[in-house]
N, C-alpha and C positions, 0 to 999 in steps of 0.2 A: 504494500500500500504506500504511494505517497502521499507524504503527508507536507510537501512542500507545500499543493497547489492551493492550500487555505490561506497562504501568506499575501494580501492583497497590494494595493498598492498607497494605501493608506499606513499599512504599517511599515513599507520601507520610506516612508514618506517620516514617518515619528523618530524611524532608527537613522536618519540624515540630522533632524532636528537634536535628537538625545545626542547622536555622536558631536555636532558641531557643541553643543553644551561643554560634556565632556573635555573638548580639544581645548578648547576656551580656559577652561579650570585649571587644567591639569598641565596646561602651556604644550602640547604637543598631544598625540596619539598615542596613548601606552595601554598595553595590554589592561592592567587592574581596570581601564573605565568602560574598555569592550564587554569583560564582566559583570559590569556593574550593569550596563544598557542591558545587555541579556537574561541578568534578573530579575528586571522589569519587560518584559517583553510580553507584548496582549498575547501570545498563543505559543505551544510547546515547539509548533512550527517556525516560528520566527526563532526562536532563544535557541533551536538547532542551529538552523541558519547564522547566527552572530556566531554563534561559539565555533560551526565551520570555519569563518571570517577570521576568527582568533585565533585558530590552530593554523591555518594558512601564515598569518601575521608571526606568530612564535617559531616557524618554519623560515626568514627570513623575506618573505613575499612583502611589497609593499601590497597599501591598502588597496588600489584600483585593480591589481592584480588578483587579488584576495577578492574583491567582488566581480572580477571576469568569469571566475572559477564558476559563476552560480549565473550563465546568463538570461536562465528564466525570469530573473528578479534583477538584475541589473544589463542594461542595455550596453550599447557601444558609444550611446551620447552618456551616459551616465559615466560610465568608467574611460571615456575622455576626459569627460571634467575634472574628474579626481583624477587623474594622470599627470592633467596639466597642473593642476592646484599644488601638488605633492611637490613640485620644482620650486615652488615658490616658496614653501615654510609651512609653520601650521596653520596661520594666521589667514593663508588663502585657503588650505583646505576648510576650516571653519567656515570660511564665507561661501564656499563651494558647494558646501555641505547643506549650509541656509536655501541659498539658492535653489541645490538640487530638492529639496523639500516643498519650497513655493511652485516649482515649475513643477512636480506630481501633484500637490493641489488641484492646479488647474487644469490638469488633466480630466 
């Protein structure tokens, strides 16, 4: 059974928001606040999904690469943006991150 396909596009919409939080706090992207987002996560589907994301990331993957892996749920405009942002420091991925969450809104 998968049990991905419950994962909507509302909750990688919340895990964009929680993670630019996170990045914000914690001055960069570290493992303890992919954790943290995944312990809060609306469905056992999703908190899979991050903790994938996290085992990718502790494996040396950057993030965008970490979310290619899954491209059900993350597209090729999505894991562009994070590609690019990642060059830039955390301060772009955070805003990257905001961004990629408003532009699933208005989807």
């Amino acid at each position: 059974m998968n049990t991905q396909c419950d994962i909507t596009r509302d909750d990688i919409g919340l895990f964009c928001e929680q993670m630019a939080i996170m990045i914000e706090l914690n001055s960069g992207l570290k493992i303890a606040a992919i954790e943290e987002v995944a312990a809060c996560a609306p469905s056992p589907s999703m908190k899979n999904l991050i903790c994938q994301i996290r085992d990718e990331l502790c494996l040396g993957n950057s993030f965008s690469d970490a979310c290619k892996a899954h491209p059900d749920h993350f597209d090729g405009f999505f894991c562009g943006v994070l590609s690019e942002a990642e060059g830039q420091g955390s301060s772009a991925l955070r805003m990257a991150l905001e961004q990629l969450a408003n532009h699933l809104r208005k989807l």
